[in-house]
N, C-alpha and C positions, 0 to 999 in steps of 0.2 A: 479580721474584718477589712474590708476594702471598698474606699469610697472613690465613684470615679468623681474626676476632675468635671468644670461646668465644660472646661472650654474642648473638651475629647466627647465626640458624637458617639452612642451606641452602635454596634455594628448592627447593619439593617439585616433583615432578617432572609435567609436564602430565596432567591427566585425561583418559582417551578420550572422543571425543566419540559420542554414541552416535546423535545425530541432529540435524540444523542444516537451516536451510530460511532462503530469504529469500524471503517475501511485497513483492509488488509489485500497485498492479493494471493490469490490460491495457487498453492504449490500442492500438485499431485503426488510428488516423492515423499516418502516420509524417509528418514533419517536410514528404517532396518532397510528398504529398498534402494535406498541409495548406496548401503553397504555390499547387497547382494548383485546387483544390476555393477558398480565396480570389480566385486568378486569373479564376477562370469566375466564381463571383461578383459577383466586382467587376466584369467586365466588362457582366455581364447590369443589373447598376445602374445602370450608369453610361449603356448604352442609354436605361432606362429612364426616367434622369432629363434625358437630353437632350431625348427625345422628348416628355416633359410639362415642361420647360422652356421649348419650342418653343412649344407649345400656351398656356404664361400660367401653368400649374400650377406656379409655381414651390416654393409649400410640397412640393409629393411629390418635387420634384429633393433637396432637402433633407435629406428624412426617405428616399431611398433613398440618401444618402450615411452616414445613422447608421446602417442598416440592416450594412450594411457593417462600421461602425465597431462595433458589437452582436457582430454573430458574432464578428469576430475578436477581440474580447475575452473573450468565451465559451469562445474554444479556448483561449485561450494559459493561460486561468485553469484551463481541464480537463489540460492539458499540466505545470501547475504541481502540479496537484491528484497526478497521478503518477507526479512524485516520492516521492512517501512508501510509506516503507520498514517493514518490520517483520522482525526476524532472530531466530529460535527456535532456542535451540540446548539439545541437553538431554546431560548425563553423568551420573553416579553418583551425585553429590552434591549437581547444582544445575540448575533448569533454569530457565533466563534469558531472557527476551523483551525487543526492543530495539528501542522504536519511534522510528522515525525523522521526524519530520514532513516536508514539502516546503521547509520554510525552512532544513532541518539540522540543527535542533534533536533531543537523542534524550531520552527515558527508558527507566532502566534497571528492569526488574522481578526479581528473584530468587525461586524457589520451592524447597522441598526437594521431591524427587520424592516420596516415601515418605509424602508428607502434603498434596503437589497433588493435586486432584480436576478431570477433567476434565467439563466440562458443554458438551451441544449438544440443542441445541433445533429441532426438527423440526419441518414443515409436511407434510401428507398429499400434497399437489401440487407445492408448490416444493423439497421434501429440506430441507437443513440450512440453517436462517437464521441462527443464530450460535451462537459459539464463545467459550469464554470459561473462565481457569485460577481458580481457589480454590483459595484455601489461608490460613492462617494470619491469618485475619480480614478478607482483603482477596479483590482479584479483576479481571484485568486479560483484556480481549476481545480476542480473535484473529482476524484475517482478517478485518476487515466488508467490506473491498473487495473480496475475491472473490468470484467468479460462485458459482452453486452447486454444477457439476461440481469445482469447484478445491476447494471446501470440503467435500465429498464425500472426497478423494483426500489432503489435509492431515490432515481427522479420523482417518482410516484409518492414517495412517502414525506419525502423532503420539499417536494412544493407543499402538500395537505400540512406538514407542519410552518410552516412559513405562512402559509391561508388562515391555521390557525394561531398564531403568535400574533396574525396583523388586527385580529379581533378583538 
C-alpha cells in the first residue's frame, strides 16, 4: 500500500495533444540503389582506368579511383545529413519543437501558444521559403529541409492548429 505525501502534488493529468508532426527530409536513394548506382559506377571506373593504365596514363587510373572514392562519400554524408529530425507538437498550453540533429543530439524549444507568432515568408515563384515561430524574444525555423510542396501543406496545418490551441 502507498500513501502519497500531503506536501508531493498529483501528477496533472496529460494535455491533449492538438497537433504533432515529425519533419524529416526526403532522400530518394534507398540504401539497394545506392548500392547499385555505386556498383555501375565503380565498374564504369574501373574500365576506365584499366584502359588509360594500359595506354601509360597512369595519373587518370588514379584520379578515376578518387572519383569513386568522391561520390561515395558524398552519399553517405547526404544519407547522414537525413537523419535529422524535427518534432512539432502543439496542446493548449505549449507548443514545443524538437530538433534533432543527425548525430542525436536534440534541442528543445517551448512556446506559449497564445503569444507564438507564426511567420512564413514567400517567393512569387518558388511559395514558402521559410518558416520560422516567435515568441517571447526569441525565434526558432521550421522545416528548412523541406521541399516547397511539404512546406506549403505543414504551414497550412500548423497555423489551423495553433488557431485551434488559441481557442
Amino acid at each position: 500500500m502507498s500513501v502519497a505525501s500531503p506536501d508531493i502534488e498529483p501528477a496533472a493529468p496529460a494535455e491533449k495533444t492538438v497537433f504533432a508532426a515529425e519533419l524529416f527530409p526526403h532522400r530518394s536513394l534507398t540504401p539497394g540503389g545506392f548500392a547499385l548506382l555505386m556498383g555501375v559506377f565503380a565498374a564504369i571506373c574501373a574500365g576506365n582506368a584499366v584502359f588509360y593504365f594500359a595506354l601509360g596514363a597512369w595519373p587518370v587510373a588514379i584520379f578515376m579511383i578518387v572519383d569513386v572514392l568522391i561520390l561515395y562519400l558524398a552519399i553517405r554524408l547526404s544519407f547522414r545529413a537525413g537523419r535529422a529530425r524535427e518534432q512539432v507538437t502543439v496542446t493548449r498550453s505549449d507548443v514545443h519543437i524538437r530538433k534533432i540533429a543527425p548525430n542525436g543530439r536534440h534541442q528543445d524549444h517551448h512556446y506559449n501558444p497564445f503569444w507564438a507568432r507564426f511567420h512564413i515568408d514567400r517567393h512569387s515563384e518558388i511559395g514558402i521559403t521559410a518558416m520560422r515561430l516567435t515568441g517571447q524574444g526569441r525565434a526558432t525555423s521550421i522545416g528548412a529541409f523541406l521541399n516547397p510542396d511539404d512546406r506549403e501543406s505543414f504551414a497550412t496545418a500548423f497555423s489551423q492548429a495553433l488557431a485551434t490551441a488559441r481557442r
